[in-house]
C-alpha positions as CSV (number, residue, x, y, z in Angstrom):
1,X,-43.3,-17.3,-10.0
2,X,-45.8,-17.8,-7.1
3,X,-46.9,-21.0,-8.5
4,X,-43.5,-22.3,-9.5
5,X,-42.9,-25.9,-7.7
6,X,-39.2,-25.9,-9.1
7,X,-36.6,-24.3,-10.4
8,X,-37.3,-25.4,-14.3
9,X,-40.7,-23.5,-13.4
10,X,-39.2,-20.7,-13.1
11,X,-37.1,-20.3,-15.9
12,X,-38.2,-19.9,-19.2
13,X,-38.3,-23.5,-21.7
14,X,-35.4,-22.8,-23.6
15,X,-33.0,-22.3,-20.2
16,X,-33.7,-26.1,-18.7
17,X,-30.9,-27.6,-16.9
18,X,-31.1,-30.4,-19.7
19,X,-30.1,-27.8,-22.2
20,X,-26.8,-26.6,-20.5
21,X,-24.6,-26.7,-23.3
22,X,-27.1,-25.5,-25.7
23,X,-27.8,-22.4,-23.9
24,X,-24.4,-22.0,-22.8
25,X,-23.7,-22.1,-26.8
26,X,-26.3,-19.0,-26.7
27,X,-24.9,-16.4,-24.4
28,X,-21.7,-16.5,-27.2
29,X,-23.9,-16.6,-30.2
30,X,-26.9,-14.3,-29.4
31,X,-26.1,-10.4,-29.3
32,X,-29.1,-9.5,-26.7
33,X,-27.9,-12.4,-24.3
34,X,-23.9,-12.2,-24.9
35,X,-23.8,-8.1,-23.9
36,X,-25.6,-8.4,-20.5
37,X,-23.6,-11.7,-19.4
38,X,-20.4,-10.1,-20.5
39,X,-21.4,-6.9,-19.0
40,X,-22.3,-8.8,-15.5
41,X,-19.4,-11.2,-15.7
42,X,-16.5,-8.4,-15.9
43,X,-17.5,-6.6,-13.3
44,X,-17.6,-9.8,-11.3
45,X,-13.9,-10.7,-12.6
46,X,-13.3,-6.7,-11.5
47,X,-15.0,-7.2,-8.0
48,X,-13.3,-10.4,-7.0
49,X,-9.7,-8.9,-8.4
50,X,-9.8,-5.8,-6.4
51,X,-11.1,-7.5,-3.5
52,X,-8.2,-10.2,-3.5
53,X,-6.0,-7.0,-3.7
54,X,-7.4,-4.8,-1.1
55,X,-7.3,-7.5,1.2
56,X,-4.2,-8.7,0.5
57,X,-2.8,-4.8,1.2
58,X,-4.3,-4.4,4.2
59,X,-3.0,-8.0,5.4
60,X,0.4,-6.2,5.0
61,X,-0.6,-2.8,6.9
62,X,-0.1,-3.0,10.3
63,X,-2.7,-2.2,12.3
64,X,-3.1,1.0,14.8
65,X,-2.2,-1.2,18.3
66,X,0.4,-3.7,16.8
67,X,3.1,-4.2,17.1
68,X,5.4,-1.9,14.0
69,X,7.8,-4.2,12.3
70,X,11.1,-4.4,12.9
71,X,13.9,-3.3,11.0
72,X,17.7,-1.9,10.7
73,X,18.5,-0.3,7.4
74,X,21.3,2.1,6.9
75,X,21.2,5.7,6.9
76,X,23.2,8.8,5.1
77,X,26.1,8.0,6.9
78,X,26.1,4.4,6.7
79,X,25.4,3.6,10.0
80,X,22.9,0.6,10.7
81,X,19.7,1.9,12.4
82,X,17.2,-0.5,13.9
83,X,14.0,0.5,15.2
84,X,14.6,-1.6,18.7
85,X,17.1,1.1,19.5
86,X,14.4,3.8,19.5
87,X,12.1,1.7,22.2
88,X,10.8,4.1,25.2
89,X,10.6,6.6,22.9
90,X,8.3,7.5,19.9
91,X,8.9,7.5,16.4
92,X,7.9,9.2,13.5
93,X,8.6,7.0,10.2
94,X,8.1,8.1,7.5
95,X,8.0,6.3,3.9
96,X,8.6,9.2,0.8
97,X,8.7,7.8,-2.7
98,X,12.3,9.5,-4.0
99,X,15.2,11.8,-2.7
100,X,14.7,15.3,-4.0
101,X,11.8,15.8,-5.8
102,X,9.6,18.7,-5.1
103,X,7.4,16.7,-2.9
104,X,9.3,14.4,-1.1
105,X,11.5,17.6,-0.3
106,X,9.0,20.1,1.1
107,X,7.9,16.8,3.3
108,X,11.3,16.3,4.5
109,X,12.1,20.2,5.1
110,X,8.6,20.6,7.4
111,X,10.3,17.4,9.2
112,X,13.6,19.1,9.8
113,X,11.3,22.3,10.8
114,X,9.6,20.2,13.4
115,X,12.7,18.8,14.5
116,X,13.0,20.9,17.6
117,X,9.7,20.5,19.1
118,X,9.6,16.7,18.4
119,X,13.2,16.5,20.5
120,X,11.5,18.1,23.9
121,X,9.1,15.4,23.7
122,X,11.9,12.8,23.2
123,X,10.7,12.1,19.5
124,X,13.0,10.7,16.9
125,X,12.0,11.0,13.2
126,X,13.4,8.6,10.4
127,X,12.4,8.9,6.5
128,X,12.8,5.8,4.6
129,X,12.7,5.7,0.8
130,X,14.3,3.3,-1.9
131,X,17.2,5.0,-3.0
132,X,20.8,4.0,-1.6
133,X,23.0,5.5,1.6
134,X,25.3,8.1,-1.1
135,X,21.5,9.2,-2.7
136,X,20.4,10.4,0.9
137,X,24.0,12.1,2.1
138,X,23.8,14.1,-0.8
139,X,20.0,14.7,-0.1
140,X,20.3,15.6,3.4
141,X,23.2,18.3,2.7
142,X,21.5,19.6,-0.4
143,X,18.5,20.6,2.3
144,X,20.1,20.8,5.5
145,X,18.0,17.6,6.9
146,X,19.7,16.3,10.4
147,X,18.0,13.3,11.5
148,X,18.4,9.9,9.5
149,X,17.4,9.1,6.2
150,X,17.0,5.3,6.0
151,X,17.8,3.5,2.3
152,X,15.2,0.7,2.0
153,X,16.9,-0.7,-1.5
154,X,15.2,-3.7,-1.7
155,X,11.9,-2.3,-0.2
156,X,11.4,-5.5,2.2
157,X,10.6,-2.7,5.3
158,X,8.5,-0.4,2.4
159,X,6.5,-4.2,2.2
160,X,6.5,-4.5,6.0
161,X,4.8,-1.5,6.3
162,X,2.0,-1.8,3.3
163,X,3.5,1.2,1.6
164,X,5.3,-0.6,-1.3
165,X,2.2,-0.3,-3.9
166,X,1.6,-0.3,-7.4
167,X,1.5,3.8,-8.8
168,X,0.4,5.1,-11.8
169,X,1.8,7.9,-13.8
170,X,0.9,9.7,-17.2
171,X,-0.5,6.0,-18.0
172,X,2.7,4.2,-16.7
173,X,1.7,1.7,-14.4
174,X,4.8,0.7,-11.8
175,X,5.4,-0.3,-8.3
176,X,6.9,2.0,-6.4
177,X,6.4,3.7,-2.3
178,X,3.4,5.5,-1.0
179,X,3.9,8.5,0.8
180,X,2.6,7.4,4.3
181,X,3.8,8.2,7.9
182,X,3.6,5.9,10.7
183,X,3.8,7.2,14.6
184,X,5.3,4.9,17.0
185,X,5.1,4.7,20.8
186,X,7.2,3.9,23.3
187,X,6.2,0.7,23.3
188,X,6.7,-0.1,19.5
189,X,3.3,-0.5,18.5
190,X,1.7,1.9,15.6
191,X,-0.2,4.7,17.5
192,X,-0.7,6.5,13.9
193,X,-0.4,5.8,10.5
């Protein structure tokens, strides 16, 4: 290649640029040339997909520093709860996929357990989740939790906050919410996530 002058030097005759369509023709036709090009070209299709969608997820994360996204959902009780209230103080949000499974539960319960301590430092903690207002009332007396459970029934705050994502289970592919937790300041920017 050291002594090529063009690009036709360098590849082999039967590759010219005059042959396009011919050699296109071959990477179809001929087994040694049709496995690597495949090979090459789905992990590019793979690359560029996951890319797209990684980026397009952490467009919808906010970011440790901004601002957290506003919202007023209802809780257990049905009253409206919007985050504005909670400004001057901090905020512990967090997103569990469903009301009383196993998980979900023992995250909630070690939330109600915490409960006191976040309170001296003037903490208020809020799980969100899918389900509707009569789903969480009978979850939070089932369990004994006290602070608000939030029903996000459309998921537009789940979306807000990057944690509405696509899940997999025993091969079943769905979209459904992350388990994530957010801490807000005072301010009502994201401190944690």
């Amino acid at each position: 290649y050291a002594n090529a002058k063009n690009a036709d030097d360098v590849l082999s005759p039967g590759w010219r640029t005059a042959n396009f369509p011919e050699n296109f023709t071959r990477l179809f036709t001929e087994p040694k040339l049709r496995e690597p090009f495949f090979r090459v070209f789905l992990w590019t299709v793979m690359f560029a997909f996951l890319s797209v969608f990684t980026a397009a997820a952490n467009a919808a994360t906010p970011a440790v520093g901004a601002a957290a996204p506003e919202f007023a959902l209802p809780d257990q009780h049905g009253k409206l709860r919007r985050l504005i209230e909670w400004r001057g103080k901090w905020v512990v949000l967090y997103f569990y996929p469903k009301d009383d499974t196993p998980g979900c539960t023992k995250e909630s319960c070690e939330f109600q357990a915490a409960l006191p301590h976040l309170k001296k430092r003037q903490a208020a903690v809020f799980g969100i989740s899918i389900l509707d207002e009569a789903s969480k009332a009978k979850f939070a007396e089932k369990h004994g939790l006290t602070f608000p459970l939030l029903a996000d029934a459309d998921h537009a705050v789940a979306e807000k906050y990057g944690v509405w994502q696509e899940k997999t289970n025993y091969g079943r592919t769905y979209m459904g919410v992350a388990r994530v937790t957010y801490l807000i300041d005072a301010d009502g920017k994201v401190a944690r996530r």
